[in-house]
C-alpha positions in Angstrom: -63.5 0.7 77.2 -66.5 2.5 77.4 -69.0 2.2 74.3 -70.3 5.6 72.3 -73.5 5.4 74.7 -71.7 5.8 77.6 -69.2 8.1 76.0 -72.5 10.1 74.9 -73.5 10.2 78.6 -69.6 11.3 80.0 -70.4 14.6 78.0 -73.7 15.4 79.0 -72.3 15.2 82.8 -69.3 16.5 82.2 -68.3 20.0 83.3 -64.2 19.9 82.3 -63.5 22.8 80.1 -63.6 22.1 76.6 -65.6 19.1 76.4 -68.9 19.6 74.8 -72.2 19.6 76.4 -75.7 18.3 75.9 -76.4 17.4 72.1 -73.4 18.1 69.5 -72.2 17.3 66.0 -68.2 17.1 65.5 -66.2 16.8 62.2 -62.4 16.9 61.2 -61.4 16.9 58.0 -57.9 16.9 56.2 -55.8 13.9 54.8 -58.2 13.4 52.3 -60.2 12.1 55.5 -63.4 13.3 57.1 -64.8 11.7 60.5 -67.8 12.7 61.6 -69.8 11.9 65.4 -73.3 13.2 65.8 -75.4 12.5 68.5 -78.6 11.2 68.5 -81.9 11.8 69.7 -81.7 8.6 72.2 -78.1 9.2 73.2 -75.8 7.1 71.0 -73.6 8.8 68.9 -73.5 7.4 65.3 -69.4 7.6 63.7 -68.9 8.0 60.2 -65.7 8.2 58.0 -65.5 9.1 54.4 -62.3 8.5 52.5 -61.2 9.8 48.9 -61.3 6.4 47.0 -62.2 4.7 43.7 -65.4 2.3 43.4 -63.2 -0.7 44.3 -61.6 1.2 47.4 -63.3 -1.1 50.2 -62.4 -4.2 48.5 -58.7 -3.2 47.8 -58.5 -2.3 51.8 -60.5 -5.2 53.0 -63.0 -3.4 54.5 -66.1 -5.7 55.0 -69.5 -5.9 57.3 -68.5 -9.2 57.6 -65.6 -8.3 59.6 -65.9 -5.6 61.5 -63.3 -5.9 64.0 -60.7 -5.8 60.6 -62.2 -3.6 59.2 -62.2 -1.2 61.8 -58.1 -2.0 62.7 -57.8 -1.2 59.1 -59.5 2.0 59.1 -58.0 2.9 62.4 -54.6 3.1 60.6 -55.6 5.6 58.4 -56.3 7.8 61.2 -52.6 7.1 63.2 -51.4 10.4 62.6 -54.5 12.1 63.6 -55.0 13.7 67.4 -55.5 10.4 70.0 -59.0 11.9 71.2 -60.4 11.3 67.5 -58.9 7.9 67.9 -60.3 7.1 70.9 -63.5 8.0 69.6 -63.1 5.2 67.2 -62.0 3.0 69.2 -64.9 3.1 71.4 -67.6 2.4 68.7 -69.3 -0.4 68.5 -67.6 -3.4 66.3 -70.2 -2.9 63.4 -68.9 -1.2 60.1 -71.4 -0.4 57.0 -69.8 0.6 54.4 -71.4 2.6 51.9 -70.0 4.4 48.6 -71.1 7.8 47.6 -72.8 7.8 44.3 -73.6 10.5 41.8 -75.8 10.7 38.1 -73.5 13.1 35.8 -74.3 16.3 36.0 -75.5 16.5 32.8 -78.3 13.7 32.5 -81.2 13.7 30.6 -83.7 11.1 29.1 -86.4 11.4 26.7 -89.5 12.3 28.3 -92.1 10.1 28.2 -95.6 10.9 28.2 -96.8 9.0 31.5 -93.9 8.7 33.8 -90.7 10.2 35.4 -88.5 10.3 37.6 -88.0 12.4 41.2 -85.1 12.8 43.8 -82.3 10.5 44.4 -83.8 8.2 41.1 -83.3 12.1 38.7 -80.5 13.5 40.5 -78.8 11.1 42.8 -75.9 13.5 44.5 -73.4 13.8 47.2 -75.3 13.7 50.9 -74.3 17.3 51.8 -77.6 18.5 52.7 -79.4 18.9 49.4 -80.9 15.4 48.2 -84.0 15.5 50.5 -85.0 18.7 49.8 -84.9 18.6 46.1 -86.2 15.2 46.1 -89.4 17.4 48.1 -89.0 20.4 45.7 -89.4 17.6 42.6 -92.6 16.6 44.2 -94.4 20.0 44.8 -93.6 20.9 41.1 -94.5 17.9 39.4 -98.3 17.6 41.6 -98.7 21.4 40.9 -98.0 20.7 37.6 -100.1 17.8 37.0 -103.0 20.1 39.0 -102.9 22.9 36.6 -102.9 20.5 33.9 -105.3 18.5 34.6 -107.5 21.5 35.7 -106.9 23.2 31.9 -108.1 19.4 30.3 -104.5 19.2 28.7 -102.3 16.4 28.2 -101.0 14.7 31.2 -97.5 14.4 29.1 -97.7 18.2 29.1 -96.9 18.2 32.9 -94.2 15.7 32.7 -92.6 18.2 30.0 -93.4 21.2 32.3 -91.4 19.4 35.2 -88.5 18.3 33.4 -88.1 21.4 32.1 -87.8 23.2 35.2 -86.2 20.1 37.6 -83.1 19.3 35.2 -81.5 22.6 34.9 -82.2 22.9 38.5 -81.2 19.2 39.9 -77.8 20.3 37.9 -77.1 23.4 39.5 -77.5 21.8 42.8 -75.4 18.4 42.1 -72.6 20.6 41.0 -72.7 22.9 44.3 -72.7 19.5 46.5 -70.1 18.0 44.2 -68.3 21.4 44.8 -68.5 20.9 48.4 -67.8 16.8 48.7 -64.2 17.9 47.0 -63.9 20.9 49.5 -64.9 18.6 51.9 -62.5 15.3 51.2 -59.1 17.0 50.2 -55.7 16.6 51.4 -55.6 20.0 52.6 -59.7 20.2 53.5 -59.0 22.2 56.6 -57.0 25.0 54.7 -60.5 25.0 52.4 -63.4 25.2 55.1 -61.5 27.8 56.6 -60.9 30.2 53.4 -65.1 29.5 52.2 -66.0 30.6 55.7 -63.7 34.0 55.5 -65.4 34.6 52.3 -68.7 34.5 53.4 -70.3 38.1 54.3 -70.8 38.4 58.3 -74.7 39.9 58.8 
């Protein structure tokens, strides 16, 4: 059984038809499954599944860093149905499993400012990891140290700029959290295939 090093390796030599080449990212979705290889930078290729679950999913199905090997038999069957290349890809992983639940604030939090400290990123507006977390988390910081510039330049209240950046981040954070919310449900469905497809038709070509 080759590991995903090696399996990394088969593809950047391989010239069979089909079979991607140099560095790639694969994803299927449906099932209310998603299963995703990327390759990295050094050659591995890191495997993760996401499954539609409640907070007590992994304990219900057993599935435990402490026992990978179970754990990934257990996940495997979830996948029987699904085409054997996909499954071979998870077989060849390495017997390590983390598992990790996806976390979200309501869409609609708030807190009373206070006059000397808040909050920023995944600690404000802790959201679904499709793409967007980093780069408000990077947004929250420009505003808030423009903020506290312009404040401090005027001689106003420090609490002012805390006010200023609330103001601006939570309607923002909101809008954002909803969109990747939007798309984790698109994303993890029973019939997620059927929804990539009809967002992508209704997208405008260039």
């Amino acid at each position: 059984m080759q590991n995903l090093r090696e399996y990394a390796d088969s593809f950047r030599n391989s010239d069979k038809t089909g079979e991607p080449q140099g560095f790639f990212a694969l994803r299927a979705i449906g099932d209310n499954l998603n299963v995703m290889a990327r390759r990295n930078g050094d050659g591995s290729i890191r495997v993760s599944v996401s499954i539609r679950g409640d907070e007590n999913w992994f304990v219900q199905n057993r599935i435990d860093a402490a026992d990978p090997v179970g754990s990934k038999a257990r996940l495997r069957q979830l996948f029987s149905a699904w085409d054997p290349s996909l499954i071979a890809m998870l077989d060849a992983t390495d017997d390590r499993v983390v598992p990790r639940p996806i976390l979200a604030t309501p869409l609609d939090v708030r807190w009373k400012t206070q006059p000397d400290v808040t909050l920023l990123g995944d600690a404000a507006h802790l959201m679904a990891p499709t793409g967007d977390g980093a780069n408000q988390a990077m947004l929250d910081g420009a505003i808030l140290g423009t903020s506290i510039a312009e404040t401090l330049e005027a001689r106003k209240p420090l609490s002012e700029a805390v006010c200023a950046y609330e103001a601006e981040m939570f309607p923002r954070a909101s809008a954002i959290a909803a969109e990747s919310r939007r798309m984790e449900e698109l994303g993890i469905a029973s019939d997620a295939a059927r929804n990539l497809v009809a967002m992508l038709a209704s997208v405008d070509s260039p």
